[in-house]
DRENROTOR-196542 format. One record per atom (N, C-alpha, C, CB): residue in one letter; z, y, x. Coordinates in pm, whole numbers, plus 50000, padded with zeros to 5 digits. Each point is the difference from the previous one (the first is absolute). Glycine has a CB too. Layout:
! DRENROTOR-196542
AZYX...
! end
This chain:
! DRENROTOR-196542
X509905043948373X499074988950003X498785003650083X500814992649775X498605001150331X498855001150060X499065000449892X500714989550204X498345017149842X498805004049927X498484994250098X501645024449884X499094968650241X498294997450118X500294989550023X499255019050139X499684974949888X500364988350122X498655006950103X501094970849832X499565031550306X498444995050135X500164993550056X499215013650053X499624981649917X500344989450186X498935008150111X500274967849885X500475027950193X499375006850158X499664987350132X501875024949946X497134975750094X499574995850094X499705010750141X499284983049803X501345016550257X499825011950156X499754989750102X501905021449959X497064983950054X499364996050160X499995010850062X498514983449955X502335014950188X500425012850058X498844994150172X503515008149840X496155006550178X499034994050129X501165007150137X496655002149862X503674982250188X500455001650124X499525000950120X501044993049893X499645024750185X499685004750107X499334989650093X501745016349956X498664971250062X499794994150122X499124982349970X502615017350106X497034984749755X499684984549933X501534989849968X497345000250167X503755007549814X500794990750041X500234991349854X501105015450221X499584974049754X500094992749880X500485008049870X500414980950156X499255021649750X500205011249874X501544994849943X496985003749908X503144984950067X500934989649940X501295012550001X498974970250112X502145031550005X500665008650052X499815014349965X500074983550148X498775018749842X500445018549924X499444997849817X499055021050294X500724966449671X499884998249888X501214998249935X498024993450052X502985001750030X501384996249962X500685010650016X499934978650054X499825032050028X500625013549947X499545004949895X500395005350184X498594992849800X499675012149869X500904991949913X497195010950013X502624976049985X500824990549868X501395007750021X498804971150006X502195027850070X500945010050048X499885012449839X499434995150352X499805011449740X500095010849959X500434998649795X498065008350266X500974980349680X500134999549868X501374994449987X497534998049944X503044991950148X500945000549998X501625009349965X498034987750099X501945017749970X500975017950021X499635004649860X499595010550293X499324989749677X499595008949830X501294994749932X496904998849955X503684995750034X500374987449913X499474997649857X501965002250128X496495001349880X499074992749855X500514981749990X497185019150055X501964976249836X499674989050003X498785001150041X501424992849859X498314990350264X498884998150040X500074986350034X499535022450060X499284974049981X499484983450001X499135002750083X500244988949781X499565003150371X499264999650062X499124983949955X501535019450172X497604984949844X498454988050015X499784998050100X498785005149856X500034984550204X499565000650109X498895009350002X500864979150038X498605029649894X498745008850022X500485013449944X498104981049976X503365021149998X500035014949971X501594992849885X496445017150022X504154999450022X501145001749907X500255010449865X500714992450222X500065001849672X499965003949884X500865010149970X499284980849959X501045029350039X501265005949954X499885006249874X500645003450217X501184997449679X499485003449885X501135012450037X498854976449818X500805032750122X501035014449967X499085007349925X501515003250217X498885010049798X499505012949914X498665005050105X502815009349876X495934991450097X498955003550078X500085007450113X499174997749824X501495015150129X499885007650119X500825000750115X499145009749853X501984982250091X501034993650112X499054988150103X502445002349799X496824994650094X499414982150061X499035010550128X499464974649699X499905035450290X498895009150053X500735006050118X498705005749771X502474996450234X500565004550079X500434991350122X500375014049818X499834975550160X500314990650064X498804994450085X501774997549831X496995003050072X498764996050111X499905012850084X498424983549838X501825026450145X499925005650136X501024999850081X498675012049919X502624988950075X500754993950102X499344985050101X501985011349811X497734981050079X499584986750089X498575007850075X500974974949806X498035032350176X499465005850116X500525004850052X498745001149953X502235007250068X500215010950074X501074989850128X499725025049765X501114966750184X500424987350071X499034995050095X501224994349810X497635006750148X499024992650087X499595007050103X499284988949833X500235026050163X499805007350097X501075003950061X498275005049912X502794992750047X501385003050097X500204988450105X501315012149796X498124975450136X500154990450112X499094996850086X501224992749877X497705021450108X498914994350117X498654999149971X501624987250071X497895008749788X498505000549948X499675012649945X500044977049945X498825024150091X498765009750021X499575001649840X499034990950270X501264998249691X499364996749834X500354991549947X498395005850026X501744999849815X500404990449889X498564996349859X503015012750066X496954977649897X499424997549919X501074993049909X497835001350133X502275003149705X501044994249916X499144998249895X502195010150074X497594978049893X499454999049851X500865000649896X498484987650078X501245017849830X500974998149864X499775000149889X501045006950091X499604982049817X499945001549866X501075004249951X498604985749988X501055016149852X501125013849946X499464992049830X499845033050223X501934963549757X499554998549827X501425010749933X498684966549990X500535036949909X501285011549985X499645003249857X500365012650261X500934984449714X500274999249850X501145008249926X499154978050047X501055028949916X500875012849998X500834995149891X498395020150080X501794965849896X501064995049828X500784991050090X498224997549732X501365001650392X500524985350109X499414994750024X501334995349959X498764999350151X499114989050164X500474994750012X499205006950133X500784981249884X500694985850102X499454990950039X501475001249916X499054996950194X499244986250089X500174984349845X501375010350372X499844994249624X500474984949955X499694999049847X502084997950181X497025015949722X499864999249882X498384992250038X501875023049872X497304986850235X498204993750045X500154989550025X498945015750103X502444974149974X499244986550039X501104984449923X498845015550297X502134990649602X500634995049961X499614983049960X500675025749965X497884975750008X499454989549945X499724989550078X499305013549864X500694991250270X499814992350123X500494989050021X499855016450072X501804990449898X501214992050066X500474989949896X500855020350149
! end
């Protein structure tokens, strides 16, 4: 059972000003391949697994980024972590 949810927002600064959109969709990629559960938003994506798996993965999605060319990453993140179980779909159940 996951024990985290983060979500991540990366703003990656491109070499040349070029549009972010495109190496934002790699990093998404990248959470992709994890094969976690995740949910993209429009201001940042959610993934739920075991923390330090989830931790591992934000650095791949930097390290993705400077492989494709930027100088710099900025990743914001939140982190809820609950060590009995996490889920996207137990926090917003009420929503739906």
């Amino acid at each position: 059972m996951a024990n985290a949810l983060v979500s991540i927002q990366i703003i990656p600064k491109t070499a040349n000003g070029e549009d972010t959109i495109p190496f934002v969709d790699e990093a998404i990629a990248v959470i992709e391949a994890s094969g976690v559960k995740y949910q993209v938003n429009a201001l940042e994506t959610t993934m739920e697994g075991e923390l330090s798996e989830l931790f591992k993965i934000i650095e791949k999605m930097n390290e993705k980024m400077t492989e494709k060319g930027c100088p710099s990453v900025i990743s914001q993140v939140k982190v809820f972590y609950k060590p009995d179980g996490a889920s996207m779909d137990q926090l917003t159940e009420k929503y739906r």
